[in-house]
C-alpha positions as a printed NumPy array, in Angstrom:
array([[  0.   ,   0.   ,   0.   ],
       [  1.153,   3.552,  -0.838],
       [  1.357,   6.393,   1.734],
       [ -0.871,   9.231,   0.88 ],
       [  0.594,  12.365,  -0.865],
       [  1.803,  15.177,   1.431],
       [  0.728,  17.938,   0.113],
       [  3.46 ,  20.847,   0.799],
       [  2.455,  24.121,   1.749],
       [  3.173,  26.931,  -1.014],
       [  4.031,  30.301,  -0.147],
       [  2.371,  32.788,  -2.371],
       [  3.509,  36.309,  -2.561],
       [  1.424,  37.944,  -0.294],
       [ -1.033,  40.95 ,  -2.34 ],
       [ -0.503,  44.398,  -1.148],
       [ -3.839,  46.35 ,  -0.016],
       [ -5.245,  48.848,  -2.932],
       [ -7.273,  51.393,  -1.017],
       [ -9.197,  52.562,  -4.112],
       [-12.059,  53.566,  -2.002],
       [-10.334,  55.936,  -0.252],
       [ -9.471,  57.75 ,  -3.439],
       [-13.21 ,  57.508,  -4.8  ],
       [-14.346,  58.478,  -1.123],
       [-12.101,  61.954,  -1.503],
       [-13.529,  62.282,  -5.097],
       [-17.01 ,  62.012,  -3.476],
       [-16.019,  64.788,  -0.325],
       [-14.403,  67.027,  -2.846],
       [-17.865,  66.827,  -4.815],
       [-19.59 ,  67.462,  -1.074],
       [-17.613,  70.449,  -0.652],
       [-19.373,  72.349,  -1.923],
       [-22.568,  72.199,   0.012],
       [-20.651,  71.5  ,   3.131],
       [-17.796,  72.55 ,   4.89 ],
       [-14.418,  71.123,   3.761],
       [-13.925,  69.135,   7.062],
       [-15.373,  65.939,   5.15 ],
       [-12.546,  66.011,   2.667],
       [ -9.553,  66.472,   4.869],
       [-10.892,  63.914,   7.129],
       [-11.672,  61.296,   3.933],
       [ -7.778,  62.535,   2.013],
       [ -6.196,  61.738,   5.787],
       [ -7.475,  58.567,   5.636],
       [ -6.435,  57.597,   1.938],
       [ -3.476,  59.328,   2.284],
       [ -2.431,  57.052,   5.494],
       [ -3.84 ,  53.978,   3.726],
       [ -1.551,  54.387,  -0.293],
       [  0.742,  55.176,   2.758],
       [  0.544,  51.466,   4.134],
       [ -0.24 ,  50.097,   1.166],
       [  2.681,  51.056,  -1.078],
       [  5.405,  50.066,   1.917],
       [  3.261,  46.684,   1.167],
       [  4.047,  46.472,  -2.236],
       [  1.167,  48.205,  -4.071],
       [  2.425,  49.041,  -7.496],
       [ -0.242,  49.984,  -9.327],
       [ -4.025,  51.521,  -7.716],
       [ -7.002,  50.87 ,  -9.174],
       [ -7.864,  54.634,  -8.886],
       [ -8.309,  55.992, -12.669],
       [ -4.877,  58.065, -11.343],
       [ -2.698,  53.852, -11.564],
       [  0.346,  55.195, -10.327],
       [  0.472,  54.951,  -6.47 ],
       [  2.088,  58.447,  -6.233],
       [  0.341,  60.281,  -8.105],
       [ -2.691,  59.024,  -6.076],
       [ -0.778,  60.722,  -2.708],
       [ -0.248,  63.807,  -4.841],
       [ -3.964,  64.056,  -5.312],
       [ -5.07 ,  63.198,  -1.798],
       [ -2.634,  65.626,  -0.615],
       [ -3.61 ,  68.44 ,  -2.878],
       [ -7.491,  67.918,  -1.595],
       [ -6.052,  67.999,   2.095],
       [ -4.286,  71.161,   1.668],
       [ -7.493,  72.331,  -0.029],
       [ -9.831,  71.331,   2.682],
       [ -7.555,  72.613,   5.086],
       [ -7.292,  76.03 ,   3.425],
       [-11.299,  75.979,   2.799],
       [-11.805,  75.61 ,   6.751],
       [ -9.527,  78.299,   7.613],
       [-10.633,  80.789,   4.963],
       [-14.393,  79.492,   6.732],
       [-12.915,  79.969,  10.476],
       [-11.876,  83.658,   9.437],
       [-15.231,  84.324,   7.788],
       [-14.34 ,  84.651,   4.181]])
């Protein structure tokens, strides 16, 4: 009688994280904007930025965000941060 075969674990390389929804979400507060106050998008960038952030130290190499390339993905989330954060100041000083 023959011994059963061992199957042997196989390592795959492990798939980095593509936050895509974090760049639509910003795309949707960016839209909001502008019937509310720009809080929403520097709270939705943040989050997008900090997860490309993880995600590219993981290996992400290409996004599915219609922007592909990874940085150019943190340049947009950072431009609508520093956009939200410039709308709620210019809405703290009343202007």
């Amino acid at each position: 009688m023959t011994p059963p075969p061992f199957d042997i674990p196989r390592s795959e390389p492990r798939r980095s994280l593509d936050p895509v929804r974090f760049c639509a979400m910003t795309t949707v507060a960016l839209i909001a904007w502008v019937v509310s106050p720009p809080v929403c998008l520097m709270i939705m960038s943040g989050f997008g930025l900090w997860a490309y952030a993880r995600a590219i130290r993981g290996g992400l190499r290409e996004s599915r965000c219609v922007l592909k390339r990874p940085a150019l993905v943190l340049g947009y989330l950072s431009l609508t941060f520093v956009a939200g954060a410039l709308g709620f100041v210019a809405h703290l000083i009343g202007g």
